[in-house]
C-alpha positions in Angstrom: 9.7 12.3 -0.9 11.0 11.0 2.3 8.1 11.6 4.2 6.0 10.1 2.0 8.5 6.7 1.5 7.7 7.0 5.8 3.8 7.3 5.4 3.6 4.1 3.3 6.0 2.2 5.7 4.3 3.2 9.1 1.1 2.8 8.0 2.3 -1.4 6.8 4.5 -1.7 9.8 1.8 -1.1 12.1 -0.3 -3.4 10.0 2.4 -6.3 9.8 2.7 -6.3 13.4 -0.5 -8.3 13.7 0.6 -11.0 10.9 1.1 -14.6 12.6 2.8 -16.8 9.5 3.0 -20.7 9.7 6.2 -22.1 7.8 5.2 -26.2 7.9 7.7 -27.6 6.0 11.3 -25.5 6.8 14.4 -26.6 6.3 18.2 -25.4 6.1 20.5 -25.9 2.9 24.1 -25.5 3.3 25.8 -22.9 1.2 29.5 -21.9 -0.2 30.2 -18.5 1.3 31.3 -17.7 -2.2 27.2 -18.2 -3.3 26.6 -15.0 -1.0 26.6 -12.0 -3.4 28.1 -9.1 -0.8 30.0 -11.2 1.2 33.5 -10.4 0.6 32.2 -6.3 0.2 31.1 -6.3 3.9 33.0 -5.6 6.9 32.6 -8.4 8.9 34.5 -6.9 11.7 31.9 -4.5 12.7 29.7 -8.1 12.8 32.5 -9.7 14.5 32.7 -7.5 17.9 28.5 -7.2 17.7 28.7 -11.1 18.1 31.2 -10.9 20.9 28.6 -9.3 23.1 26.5 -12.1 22.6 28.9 -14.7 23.2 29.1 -13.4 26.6 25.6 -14.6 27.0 25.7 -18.0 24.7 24.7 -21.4 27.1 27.8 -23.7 27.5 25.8 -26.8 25.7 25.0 -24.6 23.0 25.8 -25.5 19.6 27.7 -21.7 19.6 30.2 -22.9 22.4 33.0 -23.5 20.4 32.8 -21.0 18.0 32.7 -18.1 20.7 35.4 -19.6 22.3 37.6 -19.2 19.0 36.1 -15.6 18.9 37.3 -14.8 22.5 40.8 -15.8 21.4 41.3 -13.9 18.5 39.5 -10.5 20.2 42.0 -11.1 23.0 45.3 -10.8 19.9 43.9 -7.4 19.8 42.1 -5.0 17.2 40.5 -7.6 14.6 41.1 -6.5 11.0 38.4 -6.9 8.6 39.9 -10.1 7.0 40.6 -11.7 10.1 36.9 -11.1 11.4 35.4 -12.9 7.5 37.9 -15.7 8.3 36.7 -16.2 11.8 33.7 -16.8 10.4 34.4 -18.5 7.2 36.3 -21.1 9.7 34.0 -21.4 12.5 30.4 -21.1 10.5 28.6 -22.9 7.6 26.2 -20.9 5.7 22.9 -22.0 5.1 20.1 -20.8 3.3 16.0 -21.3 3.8 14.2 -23.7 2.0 10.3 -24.2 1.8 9.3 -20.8 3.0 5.7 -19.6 2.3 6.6 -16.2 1.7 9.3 -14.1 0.4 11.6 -13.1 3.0 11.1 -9.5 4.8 12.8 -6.7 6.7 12.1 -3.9 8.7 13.2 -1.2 11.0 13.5 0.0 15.1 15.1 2.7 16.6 15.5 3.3 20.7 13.4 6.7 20.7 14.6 9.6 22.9 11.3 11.9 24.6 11.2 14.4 27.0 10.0 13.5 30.3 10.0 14.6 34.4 10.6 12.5 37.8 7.1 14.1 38.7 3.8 14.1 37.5 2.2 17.4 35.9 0.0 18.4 33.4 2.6 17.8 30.3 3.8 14.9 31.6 0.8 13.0 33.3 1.2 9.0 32.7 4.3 7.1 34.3 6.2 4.0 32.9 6.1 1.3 35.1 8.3 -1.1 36.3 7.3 -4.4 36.8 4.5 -5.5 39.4 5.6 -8.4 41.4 1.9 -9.9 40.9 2.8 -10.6 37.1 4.0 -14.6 36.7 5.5 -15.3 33.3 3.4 -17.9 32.0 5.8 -18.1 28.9 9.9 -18.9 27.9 10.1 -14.9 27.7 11.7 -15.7 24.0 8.4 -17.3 22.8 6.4 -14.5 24.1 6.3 -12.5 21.1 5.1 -15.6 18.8 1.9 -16.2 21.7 1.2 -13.2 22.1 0.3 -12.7 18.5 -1.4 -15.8 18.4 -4.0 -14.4 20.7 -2.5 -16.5 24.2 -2.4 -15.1 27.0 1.6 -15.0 28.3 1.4 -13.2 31.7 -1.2 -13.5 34.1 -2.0 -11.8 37.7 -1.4 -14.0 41.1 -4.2 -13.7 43.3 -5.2 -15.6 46.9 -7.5 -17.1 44.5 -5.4 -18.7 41.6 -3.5 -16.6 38.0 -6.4 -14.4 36.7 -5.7 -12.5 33.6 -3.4 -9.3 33.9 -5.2 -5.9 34.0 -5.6 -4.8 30.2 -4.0 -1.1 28.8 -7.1 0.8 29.9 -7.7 -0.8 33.4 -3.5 0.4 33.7 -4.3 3.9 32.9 -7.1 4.5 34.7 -5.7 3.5 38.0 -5.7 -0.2 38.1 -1.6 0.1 39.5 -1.6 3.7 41.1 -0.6 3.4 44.5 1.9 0.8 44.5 5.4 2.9 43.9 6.0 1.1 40.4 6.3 4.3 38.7 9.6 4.9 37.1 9.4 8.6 35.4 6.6 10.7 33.9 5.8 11.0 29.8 3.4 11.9 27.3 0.5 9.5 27.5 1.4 9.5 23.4 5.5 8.8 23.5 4.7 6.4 26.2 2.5 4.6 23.9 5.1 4.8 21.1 8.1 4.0 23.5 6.0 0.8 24.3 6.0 -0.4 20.7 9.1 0.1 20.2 10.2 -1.8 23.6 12.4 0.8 24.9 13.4 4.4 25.0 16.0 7.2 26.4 14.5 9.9 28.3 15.9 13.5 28.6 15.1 15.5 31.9 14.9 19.2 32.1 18.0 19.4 34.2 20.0 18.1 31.0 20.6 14.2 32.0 18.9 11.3 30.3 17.5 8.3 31.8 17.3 4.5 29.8 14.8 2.4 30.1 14.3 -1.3 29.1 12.2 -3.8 28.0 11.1 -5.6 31.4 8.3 -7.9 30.6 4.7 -7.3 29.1 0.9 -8.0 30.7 0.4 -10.5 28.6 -1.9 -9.7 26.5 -2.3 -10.0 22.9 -0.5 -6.7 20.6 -3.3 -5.0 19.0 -2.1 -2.9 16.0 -3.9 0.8 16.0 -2.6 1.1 12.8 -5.0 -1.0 11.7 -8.0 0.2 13.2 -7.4 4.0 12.7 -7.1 3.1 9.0 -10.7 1.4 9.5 -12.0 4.9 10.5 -13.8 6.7 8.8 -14.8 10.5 9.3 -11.9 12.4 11.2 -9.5 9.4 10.3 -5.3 10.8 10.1 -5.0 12.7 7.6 -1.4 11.4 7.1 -0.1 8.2 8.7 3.2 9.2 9.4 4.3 8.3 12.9 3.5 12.4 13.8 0.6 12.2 11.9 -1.1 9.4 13.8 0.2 11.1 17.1 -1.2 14.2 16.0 -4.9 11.8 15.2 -4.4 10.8 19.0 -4.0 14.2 20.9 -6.1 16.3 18.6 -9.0 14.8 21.0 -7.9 13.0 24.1 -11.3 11.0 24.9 -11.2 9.7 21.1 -7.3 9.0 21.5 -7.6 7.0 24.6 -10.0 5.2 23.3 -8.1 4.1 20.4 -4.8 3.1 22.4 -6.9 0.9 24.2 -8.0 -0.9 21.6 -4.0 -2.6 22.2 -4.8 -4.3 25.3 -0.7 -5.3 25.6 1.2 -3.0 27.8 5.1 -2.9 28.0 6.7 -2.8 31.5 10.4 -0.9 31.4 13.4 -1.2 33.9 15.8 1.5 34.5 19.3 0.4 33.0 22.0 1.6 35.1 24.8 4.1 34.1 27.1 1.4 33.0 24.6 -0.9 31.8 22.6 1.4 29.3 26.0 3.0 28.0 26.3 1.2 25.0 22.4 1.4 23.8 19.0 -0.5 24.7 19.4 -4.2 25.4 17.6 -6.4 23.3 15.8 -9.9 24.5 19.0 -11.8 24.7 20.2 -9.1 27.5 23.1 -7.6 25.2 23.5 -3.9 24.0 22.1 -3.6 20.4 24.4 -2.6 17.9 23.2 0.1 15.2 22.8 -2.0 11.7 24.3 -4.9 12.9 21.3 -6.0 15.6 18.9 -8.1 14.1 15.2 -9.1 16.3 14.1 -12.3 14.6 11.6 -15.2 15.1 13.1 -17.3 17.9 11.0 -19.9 17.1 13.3 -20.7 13.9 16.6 -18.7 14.9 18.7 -19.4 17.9 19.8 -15.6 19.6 23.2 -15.3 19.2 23.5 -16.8 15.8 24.5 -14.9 13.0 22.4 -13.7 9.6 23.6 -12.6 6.4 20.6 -10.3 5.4 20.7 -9.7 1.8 17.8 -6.9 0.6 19.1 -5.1 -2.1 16.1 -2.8 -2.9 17.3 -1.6 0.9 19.6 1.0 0.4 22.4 1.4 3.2 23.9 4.5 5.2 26.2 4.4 1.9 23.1 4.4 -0.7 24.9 1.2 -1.7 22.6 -2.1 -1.5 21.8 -3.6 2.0 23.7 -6.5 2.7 25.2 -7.0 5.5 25.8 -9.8 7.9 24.2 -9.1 11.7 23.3 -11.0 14.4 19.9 -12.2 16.1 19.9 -10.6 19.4 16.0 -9.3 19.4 12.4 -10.6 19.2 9.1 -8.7 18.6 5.5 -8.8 17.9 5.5 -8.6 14.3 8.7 -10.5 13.7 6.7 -13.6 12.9 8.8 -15.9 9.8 11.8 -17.2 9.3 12.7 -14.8 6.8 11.1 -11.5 8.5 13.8 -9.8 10.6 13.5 -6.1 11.8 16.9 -4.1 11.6 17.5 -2.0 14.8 19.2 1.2 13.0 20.0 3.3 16.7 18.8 6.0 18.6 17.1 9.2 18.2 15.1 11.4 15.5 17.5 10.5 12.9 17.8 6.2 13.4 13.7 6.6 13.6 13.8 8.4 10.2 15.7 5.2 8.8 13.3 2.7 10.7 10.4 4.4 9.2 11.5 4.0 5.3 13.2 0.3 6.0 10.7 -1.9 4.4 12.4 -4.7 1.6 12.3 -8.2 0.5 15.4 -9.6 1.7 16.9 -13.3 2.2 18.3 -14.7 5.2 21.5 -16.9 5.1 22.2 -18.5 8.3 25.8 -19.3 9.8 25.7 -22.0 11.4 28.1 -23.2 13.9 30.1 -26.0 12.4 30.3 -27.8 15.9 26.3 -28.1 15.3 24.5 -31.2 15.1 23.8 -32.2 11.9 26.4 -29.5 10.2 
């Protein structure tokens, strides 16, 4: 049963990751925290010290500033109990919901995935992940990238002697367009590389025993592409399941047809290496902050602010408790298919087990939004 809940999801999250959704006439309707069926069951202190982390990143003329400075003050009293942590927020926040929406709100899963990989090229391990070229120019806030890049523009582009030319495209990467110029960070799978790179980050183990973390750096900008899509427009020798193994199965049961397919995505994900101390506490998500299991949310940041928090309510999403999802988290990621400003994507951890959970988390759900109270307009 599970892996059939996981075929139907991978098969529509690869397809939603193309969806671009205009939302013409939003707005934001304040709310009683008491209107929030869930609120008092949650435990706003695991929210609370997930916050913190982004408050160490939150602008001083943003709206947040005085609400993370009340949230410094009570984490330096010491361990924050549950009840302090809902009347931090109950103090500091006014809840809003969303109103004029043109579709129902949704939510979906990530997961950091962990692969095998080597410092050197060979035969199981023949592709690198790159690091960033220093011929790539941003052309894009990197927190609107996401939105353009769906929307077919171009958000990266090559510096020549001549002027910004387009980046080179996935296939132009892998067959040689970087070779040569020492941007290779380790060696993988052609496969989990492609996977890592949808995801946006990964851990890798090395045969001696120790792992290495790498992190989103930037893309090529070019548009996301979603395979899902097209291998489902295939027809003779199309998956015969499309689970996430059974599409990488699809791709390495013939390498010529497999390439060919992965191409199709013309996007390709540049990684950095997170240091020891830097990649202890999990990936780091757009706003430069370690994501927290259940409590990091990637949103639209074309309608949410990072750093603000959501109180996700999906309660045909079950929980790690079977109990329904909802849970107050806050926006600290972005990504392709996060396009709405009721479509989040619930980053559930790392490894085999957090990918299980990402692959069945697919659920109408409604945002409410805490806004700070020291906001304009609140």
């Amino acid at each position: 049963m599970l892996l059939g809940a996981i075929a139907v999801t991978i098969a529509l999250y690869f397809l939603l990751r193309e969806t671009r959704v205009e939302e013409p006439r939003i707005s934001f309707a304040p709310v009683s925290f008491a209107e929030i069926e869930g609120w008092d069951a949650d435990n706003q202190a695991a929210a609370f010290q997930t916050l913190l982390r982004s408050c160490g990143r939150i602008k001083r003329d943003s709206a947040s500033t005085e609400a993370c400075a009340a949230a410094k003050v009570l984490a330096a009293k010491g361990t924050v109990s549950r009840e302090a942590a809902r009347s931090f927020f109950e103090a500091n926040y006014t809840p809003h919901r969303v109103v004029g929406a043109s579709k129902p709100g949704l939510v979906t899963g990530y997961y950091e995935p962990e692969i095998d990989g080597a410092r050197v090229k060979s035969d199981k391990f023949p592709v690198a992940a790159y690091k960033r070229p220093d011929d790539l120019v941003s052309v894009k806030p990197d927190e609107m990238r996401a939105r353009d890049s769906a929307a077919g523009v171009l958000t990266a582009m090559r510096k020549t002697d001549d002027g910004l030319v387009p980046f080179y495209t996935r296939e132009e990467i892998d067959k040689g367009a970087l070779a040569g110029r020492d941007l290779e960070l380790v060696y993988l799978d052609s496969v989990e590389l492609f996977f890592m790179q949808v995801q946006g980050s990964g851990r890798v183990r090395l045969a001696d025993g120790t792992h290495l973390r790498l992190g989103y750096s930037t893309k090529n900008g070019h548009p996301y592409t979603s395979i899902g899509k097209k291998m489902l427009e295939v027809g003779e020798g199309k998956p015969k399941s499309t689970t996430m193994q059974g599409i990488k199965e699809w791709l390495r049961a013939d390498k010529e047809r497999g390439n060919k397919m992965m191409w199709e995505n013309k996007s390709y994900v540049f990684f950095r290496l997170l240091g020891e101390k830097e990649g202890e506490d999990g990936p780091i998500g757009a706003q430069g902050v370690s994501l927290t299991p259940g409590r990091s949310l990637a949103v639209d940041p074309s309608f949410h602010a990072l750093g603000l928090p959501v109180f996700v309510a999906a309660p045909k999403l079950k929980d790690e408790t079977r109990a329904s999802f909802r849970r107050l988290m806050i926006a600290q990621d972005v990504g392709s298919a996060i396009k709405g400003v009721e479509r989040g994507d619930i980053y559930w951890g790392s490894g085999a087990a957090a990918g299980a959970i990402a692959g069945t988390t697919l659920a109408p759900a409604q945002f409410f939004v805490l806004l700070p109270n020291a906001a304009p307009g609140v």
